[in-house]
Each structure stands twice: as C-alpha cells, then as structure tokens.
C-alpha positions as CSV (number, residue, x, y, z in Angstrom):
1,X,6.7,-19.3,-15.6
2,X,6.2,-17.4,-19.2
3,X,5.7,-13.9,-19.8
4,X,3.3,-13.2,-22.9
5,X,5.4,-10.3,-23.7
6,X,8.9,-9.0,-22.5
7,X,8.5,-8.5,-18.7
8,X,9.6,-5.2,-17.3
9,X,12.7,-5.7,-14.5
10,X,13.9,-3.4,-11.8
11,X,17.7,-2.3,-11.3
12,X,18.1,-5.2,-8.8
13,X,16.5,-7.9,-11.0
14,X,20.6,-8.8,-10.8
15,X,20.8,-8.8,-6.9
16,X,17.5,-11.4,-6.7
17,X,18.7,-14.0,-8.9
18,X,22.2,-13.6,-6.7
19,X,20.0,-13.9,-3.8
20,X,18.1,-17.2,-5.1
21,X,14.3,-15.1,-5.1
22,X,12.0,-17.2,-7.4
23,X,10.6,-14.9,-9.7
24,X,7.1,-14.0,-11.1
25,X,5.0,-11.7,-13.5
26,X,3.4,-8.8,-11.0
27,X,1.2,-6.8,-13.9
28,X,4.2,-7.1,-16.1
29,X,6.9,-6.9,-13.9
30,X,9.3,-9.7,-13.4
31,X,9.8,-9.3,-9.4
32,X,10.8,-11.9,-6.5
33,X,7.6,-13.4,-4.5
34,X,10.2,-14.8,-2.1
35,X,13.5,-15.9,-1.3
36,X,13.8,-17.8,1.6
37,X,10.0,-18.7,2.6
38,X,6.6,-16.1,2.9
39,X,6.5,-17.1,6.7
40,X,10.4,-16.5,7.4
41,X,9.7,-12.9,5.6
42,X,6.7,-12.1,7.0
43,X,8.3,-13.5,10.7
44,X,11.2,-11.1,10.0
45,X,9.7,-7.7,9.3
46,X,7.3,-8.3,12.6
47,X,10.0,-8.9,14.8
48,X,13.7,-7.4,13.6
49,X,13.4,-5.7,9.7
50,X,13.4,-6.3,5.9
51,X,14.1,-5.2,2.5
52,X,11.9,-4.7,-0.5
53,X,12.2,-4.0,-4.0
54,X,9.4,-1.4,-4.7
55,X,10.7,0.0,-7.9
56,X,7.9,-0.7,-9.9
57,X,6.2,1.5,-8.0
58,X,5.3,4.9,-9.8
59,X,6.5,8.4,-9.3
60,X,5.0,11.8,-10.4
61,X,5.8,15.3,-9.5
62,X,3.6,18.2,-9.5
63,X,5.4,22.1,-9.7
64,X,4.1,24.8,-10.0
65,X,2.4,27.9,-7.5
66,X,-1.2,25.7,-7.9
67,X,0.3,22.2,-7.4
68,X,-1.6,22.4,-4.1
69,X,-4.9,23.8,-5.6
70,X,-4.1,21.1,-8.4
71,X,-3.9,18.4,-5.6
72,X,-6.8,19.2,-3.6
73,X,-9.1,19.1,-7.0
74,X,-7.9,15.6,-7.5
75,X,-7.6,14.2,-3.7
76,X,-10.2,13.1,-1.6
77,X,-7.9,13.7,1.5
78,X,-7.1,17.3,2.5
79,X,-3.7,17.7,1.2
80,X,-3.4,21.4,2.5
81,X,-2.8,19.5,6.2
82,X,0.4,18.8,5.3
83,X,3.4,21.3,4.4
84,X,7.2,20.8,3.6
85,X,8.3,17.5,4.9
86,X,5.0,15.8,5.3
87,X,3.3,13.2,3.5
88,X,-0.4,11.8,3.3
89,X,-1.8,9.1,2.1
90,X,-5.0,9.4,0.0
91,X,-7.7,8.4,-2.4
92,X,-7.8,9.6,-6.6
93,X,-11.1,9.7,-7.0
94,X,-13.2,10.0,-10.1
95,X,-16.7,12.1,-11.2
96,X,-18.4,8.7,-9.4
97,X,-16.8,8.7,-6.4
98,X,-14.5,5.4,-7.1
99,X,-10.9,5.2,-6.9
100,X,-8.5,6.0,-9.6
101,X,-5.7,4.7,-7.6
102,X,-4.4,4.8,-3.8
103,X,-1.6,7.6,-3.5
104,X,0.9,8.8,-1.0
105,X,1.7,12.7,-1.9
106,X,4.9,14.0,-0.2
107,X,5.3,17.8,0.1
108,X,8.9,19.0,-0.3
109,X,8.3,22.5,-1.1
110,X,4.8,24.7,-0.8
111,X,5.1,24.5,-4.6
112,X,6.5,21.2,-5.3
113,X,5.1,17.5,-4.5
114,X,6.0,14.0,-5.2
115,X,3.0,11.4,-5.8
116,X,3.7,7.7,-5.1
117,X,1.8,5.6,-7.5
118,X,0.5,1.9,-7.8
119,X,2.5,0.0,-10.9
120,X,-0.3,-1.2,-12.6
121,X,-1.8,2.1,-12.7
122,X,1.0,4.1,-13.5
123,X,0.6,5.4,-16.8
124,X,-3.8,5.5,-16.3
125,X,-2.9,7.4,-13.3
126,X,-0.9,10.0,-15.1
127,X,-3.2,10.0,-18.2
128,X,-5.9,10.9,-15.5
129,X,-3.6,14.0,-13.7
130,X,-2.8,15.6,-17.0
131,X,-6.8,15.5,-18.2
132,X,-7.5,17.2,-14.7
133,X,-4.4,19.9,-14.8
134,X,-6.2,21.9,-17.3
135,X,-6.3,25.7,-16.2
136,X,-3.8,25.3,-13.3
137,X,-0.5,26.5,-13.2
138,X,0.8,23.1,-12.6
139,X,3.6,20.9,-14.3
140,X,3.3,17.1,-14.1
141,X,6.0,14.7,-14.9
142,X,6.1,11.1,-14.5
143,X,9.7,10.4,-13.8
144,X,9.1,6.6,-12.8
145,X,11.8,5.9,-15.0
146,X,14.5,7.6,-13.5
147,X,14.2,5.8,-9.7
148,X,14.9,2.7,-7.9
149,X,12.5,2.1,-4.8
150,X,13.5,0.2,-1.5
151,X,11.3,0.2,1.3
152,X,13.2,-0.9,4.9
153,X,10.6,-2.3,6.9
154,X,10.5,-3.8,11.0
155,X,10.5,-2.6,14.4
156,X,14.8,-2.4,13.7
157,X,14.4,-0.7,10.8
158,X,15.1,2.8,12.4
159,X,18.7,2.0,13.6
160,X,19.4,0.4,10.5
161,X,18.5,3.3,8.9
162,X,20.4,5.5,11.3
163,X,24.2,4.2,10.4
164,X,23.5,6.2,6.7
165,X,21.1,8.3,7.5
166,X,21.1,9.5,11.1
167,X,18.3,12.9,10.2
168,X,15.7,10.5,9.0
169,X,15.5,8.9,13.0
170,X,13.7,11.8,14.3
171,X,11.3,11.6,10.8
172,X,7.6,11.4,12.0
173,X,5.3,8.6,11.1
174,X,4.3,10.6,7.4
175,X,7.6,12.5,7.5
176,X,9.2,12.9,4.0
177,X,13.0,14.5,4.0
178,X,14.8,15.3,0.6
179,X,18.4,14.4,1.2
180,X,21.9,12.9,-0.7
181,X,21.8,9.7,-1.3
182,X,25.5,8.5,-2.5
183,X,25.6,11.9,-3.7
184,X,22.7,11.7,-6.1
185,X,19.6,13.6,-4.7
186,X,16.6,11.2,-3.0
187,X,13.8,11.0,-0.7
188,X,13.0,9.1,2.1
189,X,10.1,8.6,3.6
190,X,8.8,7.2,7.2
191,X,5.8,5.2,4.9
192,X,5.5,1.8,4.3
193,X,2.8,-0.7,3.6
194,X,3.3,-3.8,6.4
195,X,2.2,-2.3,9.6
196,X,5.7,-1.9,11.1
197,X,8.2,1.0,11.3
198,X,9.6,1.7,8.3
199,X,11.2,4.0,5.5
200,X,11.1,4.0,1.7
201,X,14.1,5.0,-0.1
202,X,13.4,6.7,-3.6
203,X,16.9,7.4,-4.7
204,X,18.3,7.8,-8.8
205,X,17.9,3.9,-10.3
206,X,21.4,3.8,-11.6
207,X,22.2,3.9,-7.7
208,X,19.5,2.2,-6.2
209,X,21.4,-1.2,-6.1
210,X,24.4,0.6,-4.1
211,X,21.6,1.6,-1.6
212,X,19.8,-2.4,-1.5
213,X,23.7,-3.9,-1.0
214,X,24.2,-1.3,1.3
215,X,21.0,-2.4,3.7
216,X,22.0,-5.8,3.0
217,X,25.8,-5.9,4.8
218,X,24.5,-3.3,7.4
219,X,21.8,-5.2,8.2
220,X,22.9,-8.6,8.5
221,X,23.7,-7.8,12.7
222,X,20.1,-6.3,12.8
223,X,18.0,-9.8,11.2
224,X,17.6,-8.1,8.0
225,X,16.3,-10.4,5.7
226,X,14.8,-9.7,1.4
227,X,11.7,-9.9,1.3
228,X,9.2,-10.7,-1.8
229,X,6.0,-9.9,-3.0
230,X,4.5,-13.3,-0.8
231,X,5.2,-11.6,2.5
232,X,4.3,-8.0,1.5
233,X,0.9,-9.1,0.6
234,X,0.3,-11.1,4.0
235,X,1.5,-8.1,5.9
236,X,-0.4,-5.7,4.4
237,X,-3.6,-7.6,5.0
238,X,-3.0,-8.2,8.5
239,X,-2.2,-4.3,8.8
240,X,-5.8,-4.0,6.9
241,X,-4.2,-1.9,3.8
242,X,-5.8,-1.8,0.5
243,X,-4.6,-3.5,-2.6
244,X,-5.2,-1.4,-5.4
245,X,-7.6,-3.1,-8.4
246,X,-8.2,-6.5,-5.6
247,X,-9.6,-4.6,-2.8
248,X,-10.7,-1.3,-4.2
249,X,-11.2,0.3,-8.2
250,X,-13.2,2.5,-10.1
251,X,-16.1,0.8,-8.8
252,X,-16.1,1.1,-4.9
253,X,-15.9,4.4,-3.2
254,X,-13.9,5.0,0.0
255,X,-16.8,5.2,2.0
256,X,-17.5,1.2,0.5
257,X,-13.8,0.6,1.3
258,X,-14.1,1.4,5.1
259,X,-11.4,4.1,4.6
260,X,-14.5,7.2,4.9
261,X,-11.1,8.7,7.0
262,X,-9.8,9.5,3.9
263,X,-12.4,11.5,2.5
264,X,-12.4,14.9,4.1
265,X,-15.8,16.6,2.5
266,X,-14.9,19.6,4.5
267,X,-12.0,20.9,2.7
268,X,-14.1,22.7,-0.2
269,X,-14.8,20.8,-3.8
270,X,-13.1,18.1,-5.3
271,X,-14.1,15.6,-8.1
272,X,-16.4,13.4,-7.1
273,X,-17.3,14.8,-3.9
274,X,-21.3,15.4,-4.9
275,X,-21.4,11.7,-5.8
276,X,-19.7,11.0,-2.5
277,X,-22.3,13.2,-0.8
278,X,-25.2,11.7,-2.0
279,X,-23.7,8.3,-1.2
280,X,-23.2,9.3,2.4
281,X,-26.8,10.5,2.6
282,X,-28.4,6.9,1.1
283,X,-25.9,5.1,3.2
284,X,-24.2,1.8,2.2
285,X,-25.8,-1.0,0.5
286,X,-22.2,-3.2,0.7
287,X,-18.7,-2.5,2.9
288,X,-15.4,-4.0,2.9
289,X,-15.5,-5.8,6.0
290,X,-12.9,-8.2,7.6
291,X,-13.0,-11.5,8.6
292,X,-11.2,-14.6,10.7
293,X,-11.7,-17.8,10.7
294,X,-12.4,-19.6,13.8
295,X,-11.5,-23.4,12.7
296,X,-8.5,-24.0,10.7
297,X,-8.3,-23.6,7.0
298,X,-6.8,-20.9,4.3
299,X,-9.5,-18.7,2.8
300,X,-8.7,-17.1,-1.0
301,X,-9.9,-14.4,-2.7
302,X,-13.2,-15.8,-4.6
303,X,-14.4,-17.4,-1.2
304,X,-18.2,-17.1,-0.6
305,X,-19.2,-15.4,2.7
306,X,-22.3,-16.8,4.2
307,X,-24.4,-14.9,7.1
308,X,-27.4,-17.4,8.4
309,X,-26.7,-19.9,5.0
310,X,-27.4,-17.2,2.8
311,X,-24.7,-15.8,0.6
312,X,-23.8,-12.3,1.2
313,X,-20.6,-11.7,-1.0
314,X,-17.2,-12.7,-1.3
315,X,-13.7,-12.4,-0.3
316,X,-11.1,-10.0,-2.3
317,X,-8.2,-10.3,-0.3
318,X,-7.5,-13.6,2.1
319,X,-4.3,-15.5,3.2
320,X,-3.2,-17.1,6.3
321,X,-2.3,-15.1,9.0
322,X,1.3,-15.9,10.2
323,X,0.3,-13.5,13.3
324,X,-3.2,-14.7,14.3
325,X,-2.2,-18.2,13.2
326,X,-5.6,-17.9,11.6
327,X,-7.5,-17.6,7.9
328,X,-8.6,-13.9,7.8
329,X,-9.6,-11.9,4.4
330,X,-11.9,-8.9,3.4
331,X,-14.4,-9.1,1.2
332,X,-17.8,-6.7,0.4
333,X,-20.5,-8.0,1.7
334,X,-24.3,-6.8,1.2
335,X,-24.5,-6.5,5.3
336,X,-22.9,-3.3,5.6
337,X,-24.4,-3.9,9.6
338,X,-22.7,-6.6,10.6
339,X,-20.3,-5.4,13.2
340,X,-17.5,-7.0,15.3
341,X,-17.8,-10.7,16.6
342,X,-20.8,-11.4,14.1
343,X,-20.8,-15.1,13.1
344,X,-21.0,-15.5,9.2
345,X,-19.1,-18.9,7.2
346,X,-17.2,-18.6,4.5
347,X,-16.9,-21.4,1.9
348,X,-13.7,-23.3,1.3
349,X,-13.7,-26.5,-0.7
350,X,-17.2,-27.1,-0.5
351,X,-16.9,-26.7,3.3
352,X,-18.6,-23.2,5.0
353,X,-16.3,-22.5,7.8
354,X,-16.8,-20.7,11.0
355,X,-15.7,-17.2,11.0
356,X,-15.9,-14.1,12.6
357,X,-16.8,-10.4,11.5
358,X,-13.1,-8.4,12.4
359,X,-12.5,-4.7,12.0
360,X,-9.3,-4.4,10.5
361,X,-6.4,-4.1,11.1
362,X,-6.0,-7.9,12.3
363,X,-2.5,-6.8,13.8
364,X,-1.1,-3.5,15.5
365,X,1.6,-2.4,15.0
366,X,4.7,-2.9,17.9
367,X,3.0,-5.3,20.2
368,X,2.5,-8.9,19.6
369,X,-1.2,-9.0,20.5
370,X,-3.1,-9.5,17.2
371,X,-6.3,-7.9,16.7
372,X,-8.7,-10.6,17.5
C-alpha cells in the first residue's frame, strides 16, 4: 500500500496497529478496513455490537439567532421539525437539485447546531456553507480538527453504552444529548450508519482514545468487536444508506436517489427547490434501484444491469450480502418503473446473472428476516 502524499491519521491510528487492523488510503485517510475478517465484523454488529473509528468524519457548527433560517436555505429536509436534542438527517442540495453532500444536523440549542459531514467533502462542504451564509446572522466553524469520532453500533450497543452513560438509554432514535465526556464537553448521538442500534460519540480528539479503550474493556462481556471500513460498507448497503460521491453527487437529485423522503417542498424555499419542482413534474428518466441476485456470485460496482438483454445501467454500490447470503447492489437504471420482483441480469465476468428488482433496505433492522 503507498500513499501519493502524507496520509491523514486519526487519534487511534495507534490503537489499530495495537489491534492488528490492516490499513488503507479512504480519500486520504490512513484508516483500518478490518481487523479480524469483513464477515466476523459485519456478523458482530447484527447480532451483539461494534466499534468504529469515524473521526474522519467532518464537523461544523452553525450559531447564531438565524442558524435555523440559515439551515433551512441550505437543507432539503425541514430542519424546523426538530428542536433541542433532536437530530435529522438530510440532503445539501445545490441550484440544480444534486447533492452537495449527505448531512446529519443535531440541534443543541434553538440557536446553535452541529452538522455531521462526509470526509471527502469536508472542506467543499464548508466552502459551500460559507458562500450561502451571506446576509444571515450566522457563524460557521469547521472544528473537524478538534474531535475524535466513535460510533458503537449492534442490538447490545445500548447497555454498553449505559455503564458510562446511563441518560443516553432513554435517547430516541435521532436523539442528540450534549454531555461530559471524561470531563471534556461531547455529544452523543442515537445515529449510525449500519441499520442497527447505535450511538456516535463526538468527544475532544485528545480524549477520544480514552473513550475507544474504554468501549473496548467494557465491551468485551457484551461481543464487542473493532470494526473497519470492510464491514461498515456491507452494512450500510444491506441497511440501503447512501454512500456519498458512489451512490449519490452533484449529479443525481434525491428524488433520483429514491430518498424523495428527504425532500420536504413544503417547508417554504430552499436552493434548489424550483429545479426539484420541475423535476418532480417531468418525472424520472433514471432511479437508484436495488437489486439481488438469485444464483450465486459477487456483483461490484461497474456491473452492467440488463432488463430483457438490453442494458439499462449499472451498479454503484454491490457486495455480498453476509445477511441475505446473496449478491445485492444499487445501481441507476433508465427503468425508473421497474418495481419489486422484476427480473433483470446483471453482468459478472462475462456471465449475466439472474437477479431481482429489491426495494431497499435488504435487511431490517432487529429481526433476522432479510428483506427479500
């Protein structure tokens, strides 16, 4: 593995190379894709709990008496639904109607809220807020450098949780508490991005690693295992969850995403919403649509989707399954119609393979029946 310039490395890059993680370049960050195996990850979030390093996730906060006016400018959700102690998770959208970036806002004050940011957007992201804060009375600040990020993840994730921080159990799914964290201020939130239970911890980085070997002795009698980058991704995609710049960008539009839920045209005018309009009206011409295979093989992003032998688009996202036992993936395809239990082929080594038209999620959260 070579880096064509100086990777970027968390607080814990120490604690993974203690741990054994094999290492890799994520858009410039030097972060574990596993440490033990994808499947034994992926196995133990589903069914007891694991540990990430997210800290090359982004954070901005937004003060001031319009942060919320500011917010609901450059959101195509509605963040006015939520108030102190709630957090959503939305769509940045630009004059076109693509996506800037996937966000999850927390509000800890009427006049005070934190944005969760993709890595590899980060600093366009920010670059993007300021350009749009002009005549509000809003301060931005990207403080990504001062935090560590953990994210806890499983169905035993809660009691874990629970021996330090016994408020966050009655957090709702979306909560967001501001608390002390080894006696440096933090957040936690009941988010996540694998389709279980979970909390992310967003405490000061020069304690973040007192938090990770914290989880780690607690949760030894609870199955918590580290986790990497391999089994995040496979989760995510069986939960049906975006991956910023693979799955959606500038390009695509919620509505082309399948995530319309996240665009609330109601709420008054934001940027983009006329282009979203119109693109309602016309309807779609491509959607990101799901897929499983029905014979056995391991679809990748490139794969060609076939309906009736003609090619109809390709796959973004597509792993393995360690749930369904099955190949699934999304890709856009130019038969936005094409509903559940349609038979198209996708194209793997020269082979077309079965498959199946699946509206994610593939798996649901809490029980073990997959989303066939």
């Amino acid at each position: 593995m070579t880096f064509a310039t100086q990777p970027r490395r968390t607080a814990l890059y120490d604690a993974h190379k203690a741990l054994g993680a094999r290492l890799v370049d994520f858009h410039g960050w030097e972060l574990p894709i596993q440490y033990q195996g994808i499947l034994k990850e992926h196995q133990a979030v589903r069914s007891s709990c694991g540990i990430f390093d997210v800290s090359h996730m982004g954070q901005i906060w937004a003060r001031g008496p319009q942060a919320l006016a500011f917010l609901q400018k450059t959101n195509t959700n509605d963040v006015s639904r939520i108030g102190p102690g709630k957090a959503v998770y939305s769509h940045l959208p630009n004059e076109r109607g693509g996506v800037v970036d996937d966000v999850i806002i927390s509000c800890l004050a009427p006049d005070r809220y934190l944005i969760v940011v993709n890595a590899a957007t980060l600093e366009k992201d920010f670059r993007w807020l300021q350009a749009q804060a002009q005549g509000f009375k809003v301060e931005l600040e990207n403080a990504s450098d001062l935090y560590g990020m953990v994210a806890v993840q499983g169905p035993e994730a809660s009691r874990l949780m629970g021996l330090d921080f016994p408020q966050v159990q009655d957090l709702p799914r979306f909560g967001a508490l501001e608390l002390s964290i080894f006696d440096q201020p933090g957040v936690i939130t009941r988010t996540g991005y694998t389709g279980e239970d979970g909390f992310e911890i967003i405490a000061p980085a020069e304690i973040i690693s007192r938090v990770w070997d914290d989880m780690l002795a607690k949760g030894r009698s609870f199955g918590l295992m580290p986790c990497g980058l391999g089994a995040r991704d496979t989760l995510r995609l069986e939960a049906g969850y975006l991956l910023y710049g693979q799955d959606i960008d500038e390009d695509h539009t919620s509505f082309e995403a399948d995530y319309g839920w996240v665009v609330k045209l109601e709420k008054g005018d934001f940027i983009g919403k006329q282009a979203l309009l119109m693109h309602k009206r016309e309807g779609l011409k491509r959607r990101l649509t799901g897929i499983k295979l029905l014979e056995p093989g391991v679809p990748r992003a490139g794969a060609e989707v076939l309906v009736e032998g003609e090619v109809c688009g390709a796959l973004c996202s597509a792993t393995f399954s360690p749930s369904l036992q099955a190949g699934i993936g999304v890709g856009y395809l130019s038969r936005p119609d094409l509903g559940p239990g349609a038979q198209v082929e996708v194209k793997i080594h020269g082979r077309q393979v079965p498959a199946e038209i699946v509206k994610p999620p593939f798996y649901s959260r809490g029980t073990k029946n997959a989303k066939a």
